[in-house]
C-alpha positions as CSV (number, residue, x, y, z in Angstrom):
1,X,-3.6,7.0,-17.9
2,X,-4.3,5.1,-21.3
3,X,-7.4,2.6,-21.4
4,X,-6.4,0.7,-24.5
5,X,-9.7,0.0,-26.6
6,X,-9.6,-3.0,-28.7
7,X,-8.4,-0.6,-31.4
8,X,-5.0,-0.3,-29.0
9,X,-5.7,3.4,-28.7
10,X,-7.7,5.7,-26.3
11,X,-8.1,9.3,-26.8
12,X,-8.3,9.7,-22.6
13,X,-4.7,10.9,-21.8
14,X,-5.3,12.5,-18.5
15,X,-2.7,12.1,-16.0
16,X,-3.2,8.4,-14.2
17,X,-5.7,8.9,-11.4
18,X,-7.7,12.2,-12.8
19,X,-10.9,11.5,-13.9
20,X,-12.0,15.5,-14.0
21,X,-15.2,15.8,-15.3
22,X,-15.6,11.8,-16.5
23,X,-17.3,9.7,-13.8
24,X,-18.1,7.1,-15.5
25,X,-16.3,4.1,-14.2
26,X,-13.9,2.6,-16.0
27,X,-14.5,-0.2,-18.1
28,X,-13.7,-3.4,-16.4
29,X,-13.1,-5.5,-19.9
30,X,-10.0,-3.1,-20.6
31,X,-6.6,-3.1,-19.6
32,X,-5.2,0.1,-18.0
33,X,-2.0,1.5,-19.1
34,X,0.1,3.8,-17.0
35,X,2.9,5.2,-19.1
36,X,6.3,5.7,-17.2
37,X,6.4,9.6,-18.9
38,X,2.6,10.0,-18.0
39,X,3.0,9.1,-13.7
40,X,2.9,11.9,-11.3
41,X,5.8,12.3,-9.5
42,X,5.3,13.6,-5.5
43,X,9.4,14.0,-4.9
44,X,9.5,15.3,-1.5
45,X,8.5,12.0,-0.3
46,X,10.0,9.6,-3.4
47,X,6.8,8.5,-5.0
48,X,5.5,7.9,-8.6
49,X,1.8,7.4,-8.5
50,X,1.3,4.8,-11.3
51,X,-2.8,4.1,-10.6
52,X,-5.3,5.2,-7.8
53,X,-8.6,3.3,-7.1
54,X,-10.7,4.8,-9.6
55,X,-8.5,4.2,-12.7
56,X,-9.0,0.3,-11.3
57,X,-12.7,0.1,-10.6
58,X,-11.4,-0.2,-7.0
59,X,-9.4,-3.6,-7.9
60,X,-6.4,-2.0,-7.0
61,X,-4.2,1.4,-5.8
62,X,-0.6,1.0,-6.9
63,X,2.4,3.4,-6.6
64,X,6.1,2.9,-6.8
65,X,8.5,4.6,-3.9
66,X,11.9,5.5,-4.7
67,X,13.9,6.4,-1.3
68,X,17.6,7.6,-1.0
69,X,20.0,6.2,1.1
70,X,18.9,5.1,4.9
71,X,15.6,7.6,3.8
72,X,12.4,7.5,5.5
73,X,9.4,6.1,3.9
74,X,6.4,5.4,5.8
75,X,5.8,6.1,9.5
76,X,3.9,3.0,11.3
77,X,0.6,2.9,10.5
78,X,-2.0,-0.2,9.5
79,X,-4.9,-0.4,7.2
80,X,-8.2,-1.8,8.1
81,X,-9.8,-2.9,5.0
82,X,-6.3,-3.3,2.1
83,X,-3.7,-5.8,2.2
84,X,-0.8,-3.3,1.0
85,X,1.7,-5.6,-1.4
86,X,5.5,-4.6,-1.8
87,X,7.5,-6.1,-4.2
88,X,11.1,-4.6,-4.1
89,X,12.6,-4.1,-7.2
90,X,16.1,-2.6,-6.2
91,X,18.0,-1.5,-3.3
92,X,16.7,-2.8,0.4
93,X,13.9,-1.8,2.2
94,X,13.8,-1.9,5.9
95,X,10.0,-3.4,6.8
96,X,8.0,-3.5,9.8
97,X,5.4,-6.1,10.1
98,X,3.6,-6.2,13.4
99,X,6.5,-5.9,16.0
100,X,9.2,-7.7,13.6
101,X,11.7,-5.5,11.1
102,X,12.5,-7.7,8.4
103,X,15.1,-6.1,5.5
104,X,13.8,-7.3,2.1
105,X,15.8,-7.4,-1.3
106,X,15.4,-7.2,-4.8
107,X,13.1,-9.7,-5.9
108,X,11.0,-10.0,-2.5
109,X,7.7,-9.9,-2.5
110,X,5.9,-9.0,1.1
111,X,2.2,-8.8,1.7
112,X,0.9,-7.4,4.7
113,X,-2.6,-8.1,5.5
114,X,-5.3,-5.3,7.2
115,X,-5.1,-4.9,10.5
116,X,-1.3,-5.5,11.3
117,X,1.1,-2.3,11.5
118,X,3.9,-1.8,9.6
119,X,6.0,1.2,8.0
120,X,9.3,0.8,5.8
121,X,12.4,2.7,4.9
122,X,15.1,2.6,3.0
123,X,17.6,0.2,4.7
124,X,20.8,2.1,6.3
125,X,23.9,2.3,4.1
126,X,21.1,1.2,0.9
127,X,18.7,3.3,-1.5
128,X,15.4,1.6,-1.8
129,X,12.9,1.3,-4.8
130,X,9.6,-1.0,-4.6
131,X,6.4,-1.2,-5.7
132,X,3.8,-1.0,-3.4
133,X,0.0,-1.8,-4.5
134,X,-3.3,-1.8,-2.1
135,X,-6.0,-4.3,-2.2
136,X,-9.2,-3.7,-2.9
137,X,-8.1,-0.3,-3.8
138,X,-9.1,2.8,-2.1
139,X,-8.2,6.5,-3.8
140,X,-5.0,7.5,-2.0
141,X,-3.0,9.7,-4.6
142,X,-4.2,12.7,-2.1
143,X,-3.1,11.0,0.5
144,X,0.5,11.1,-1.3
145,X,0.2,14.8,-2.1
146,X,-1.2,15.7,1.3
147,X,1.8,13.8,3.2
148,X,4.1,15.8,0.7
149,X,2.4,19.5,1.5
150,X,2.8,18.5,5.2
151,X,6.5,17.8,5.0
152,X,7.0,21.1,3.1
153,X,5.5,22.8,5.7
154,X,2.1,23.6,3.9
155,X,0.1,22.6,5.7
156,X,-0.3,21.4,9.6
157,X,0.9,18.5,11.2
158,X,-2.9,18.0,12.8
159,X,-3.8,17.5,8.9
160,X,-3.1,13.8,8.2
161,X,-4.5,12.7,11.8
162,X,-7.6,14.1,10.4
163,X,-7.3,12.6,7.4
164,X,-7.0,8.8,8.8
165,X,-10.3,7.7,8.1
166,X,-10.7,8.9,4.8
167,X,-7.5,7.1,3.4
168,X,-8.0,3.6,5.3
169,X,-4.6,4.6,7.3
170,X,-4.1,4.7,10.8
171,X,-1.3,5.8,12.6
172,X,0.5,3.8,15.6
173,X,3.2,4.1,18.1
174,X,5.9,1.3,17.4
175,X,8.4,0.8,20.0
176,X,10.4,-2.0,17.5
177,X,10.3,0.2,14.3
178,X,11.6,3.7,16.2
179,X,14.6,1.1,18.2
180,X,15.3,-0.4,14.4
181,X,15.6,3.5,13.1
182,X,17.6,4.5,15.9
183,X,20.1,1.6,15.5
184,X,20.8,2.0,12.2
């Protein structure tokens, strides 16, 4: 993360999102820069986390998901106090919003309000990439890394149903989203 002073330069280079041993908030007057080299990458589940809630002053959370062809993303789920914004910027993404599945291109832009389910995936046959940013933003890069130690296997399934509260997502049973995965 680089908060450019009005000199253009920071010496804070920490990764985006760390803020070990500085808790001071950030300075709302200042831009934040998130370098492309300097983003944490969590590969087992296709994310580059660009800027968590505390880099923002809780404005924002904002990550960018890259899936492979037909690949899973997110399982259905809702938020209760984020709207979660995805703008795709190649491939298609396969969205759920409420009980509806809606494939979305490059160049669409989809906001989905708290409260109302949804999950995405790559679209079958199509990689994915979007970006994805939360609304009033909550810290949810150890969400990221949690999800990724559970899929390796590191750590119990139990784990992120535990963890619901603490990263504003809840988990839900969607008949329409499983019947869209099976189909395609």
């Amino acid at each position: 993360m680089t908060n450019l002073a009005p000199d253009h330069r920071s010496p804070d280079h920490r990764p985006p999102g760390h803020r070990t041993g500085d808790h001071r908030a950030p300075d709302p007057h200042q831009p934040v820069l998130i370098r492309a080299a300097e983003a944490e990458r969590v590969p087992l589940i296709g994310h580059v986390l660009l800027a968590d809630a505390d880099a923002t002053g809780g404005a924002l959370s904002s990550h960018r998901v890259e899936l492979a062809t037909g690949a899973n993303g997110a399982v259905p789920h809702h938020h209760t106090a984020s709207s979660e914004l995805f703008y795709i910027l190649d491939g298609r993404l396969d969205v759920l919003v409420g009980t509806e599945v809606h494939t979305a291109d490059p160049g669409d832009l989809l906001v989905v309000p708290p409260h109302l389910d949804h999950a995405f995936a790559a679209h079958p046959g199509s990689p994915a990439e979007a970006l994805i940013v939360i609304t009033p933003g909550i810290q949810r890069f150890d969400y990221f890394r949690l999800v990724q130690r559970t899929r390796a296997g590191q750590e119990p399934a139990g784990t992120l149903l535990a963890s619901q509260e603490r990263f504003d997502t809840y988990f839900v049973d969607s008949p329409a989203w499983q019947a869209a995965r099976e189909a395609g």
